[in-house]
C-alpha positions, -999 to +999 in steps of 0.1 A: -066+026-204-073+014-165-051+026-145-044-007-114-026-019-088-019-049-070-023-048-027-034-064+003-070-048+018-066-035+052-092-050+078-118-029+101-097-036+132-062-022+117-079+005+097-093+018+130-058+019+147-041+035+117-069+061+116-063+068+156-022+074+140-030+091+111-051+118+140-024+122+160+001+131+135-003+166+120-004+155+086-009+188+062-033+160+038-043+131+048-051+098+029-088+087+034-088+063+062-113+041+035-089+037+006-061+024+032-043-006+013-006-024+014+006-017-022+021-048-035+026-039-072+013-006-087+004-016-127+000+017-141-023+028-168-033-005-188-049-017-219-080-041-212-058-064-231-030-063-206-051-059-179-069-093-187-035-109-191-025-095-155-056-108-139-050-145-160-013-151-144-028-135-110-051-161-109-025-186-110-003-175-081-005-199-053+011-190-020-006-195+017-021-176+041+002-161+063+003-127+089+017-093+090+022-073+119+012-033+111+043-014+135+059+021+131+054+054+115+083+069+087+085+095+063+092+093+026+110+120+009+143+127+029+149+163+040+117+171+018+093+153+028+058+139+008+045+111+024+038+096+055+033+058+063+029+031+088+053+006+086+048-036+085+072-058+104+097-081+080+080-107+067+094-135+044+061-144+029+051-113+021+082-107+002+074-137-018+039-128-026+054-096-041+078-111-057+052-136-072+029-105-085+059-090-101+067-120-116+032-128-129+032-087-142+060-095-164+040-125-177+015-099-187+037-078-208+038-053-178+070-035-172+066-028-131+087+002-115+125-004-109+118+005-069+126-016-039+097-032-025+094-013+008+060-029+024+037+003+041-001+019+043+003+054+030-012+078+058-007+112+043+002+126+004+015+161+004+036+187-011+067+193+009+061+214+039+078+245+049+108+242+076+084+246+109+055+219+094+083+199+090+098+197+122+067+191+139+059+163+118+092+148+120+088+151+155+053+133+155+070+107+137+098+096+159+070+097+189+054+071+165+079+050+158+066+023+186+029+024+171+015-009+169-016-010+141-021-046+146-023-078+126-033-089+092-042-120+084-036-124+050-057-144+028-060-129-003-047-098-023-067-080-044-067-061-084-076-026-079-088+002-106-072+035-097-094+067-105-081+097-097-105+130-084-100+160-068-104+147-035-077+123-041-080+085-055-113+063-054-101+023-056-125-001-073-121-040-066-114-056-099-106-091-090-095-108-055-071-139-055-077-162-025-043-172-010-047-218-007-025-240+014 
């Protein structure tokens, strides 16, 4: 079983702003700034078989190049807490690219999660904080909200093999899937 996921690779420019962010937030864990990605479709643990399949109807999306603008800080968790991320501006072709992955997942024999595509870069995983952590990290937050990480030009997404450690994920390239007029 691999254990992949589907995202956009986060260039030297935009991982150094997000890494400046992810500082000045006082994250209790923080994500390392290396493994920075824009999740597009997390597979989950895969037989090579299905894997293959995956990478086959991949290999057949055809979209264009586009842009997305890196903007904003948020929390995920509600009054508790677990994550914290940096946000990406609305973009309609990046909704279609997902929706093309998710597509081409099914294809596969790949049941992806039932969640609402909600396009971000993980900056910190953590167990919920006590009530003082979180208010100053709530706080941090909001003085985030008008951070500006930058643009991405997008020109390919990439398959990823998860493998998780004890000091948190290490990401393998798999495959990369150049975007084509």
């Amino acid at each position: 079983m691999i254990r992949a996921f589907v995202a956009i690779a986060v260039p030297d420019h935009v991982r150094s702003a997000l890494a400046v962010q992810q500082f000045l937030l006082p994250l209790p864990r923080k994500v390392e700034p290396e493994t920075f990605h824009l999740t597009l479709l997390f597979l989950g643990e895969l037989p090579e078989p299905v894997l293959e399949a995956a990478h086959e109807e991949l290999l057949a999306i055809e979209r264009p190049p586009f842009r997305i603008e890196v903007r904003g800080v948020g929390l995920f968790g509600g009054d508790r807490p677990r994550s914290v991320w940096a946000g990406v501006a609305p973009s309609e072709p990046l909704i279609r690219l997902q929706a093309k992955v998710v597509r081409a997942a099914r294809m596969a024999g790949v049941e992806p999660e039932r969640r609402r595509f909600s396009p971000h870069i993980t900056l910190g995983r953590f167990p919920p904080p006590p009530p003082e952590e979180r208010m100053r990290l709530e706080r941090a937050v909001a003085q985030g909200g008008s951070f500006h990480g930058g643009t991405i030009e997008v020109t390919r997404f990439t398959l990823y093999r998860s493998r998780l450690g004890p000091k948190g994920p290490r990401y393998d390239d798999l495959a990369d899937y150049p975007l084509r007029e």
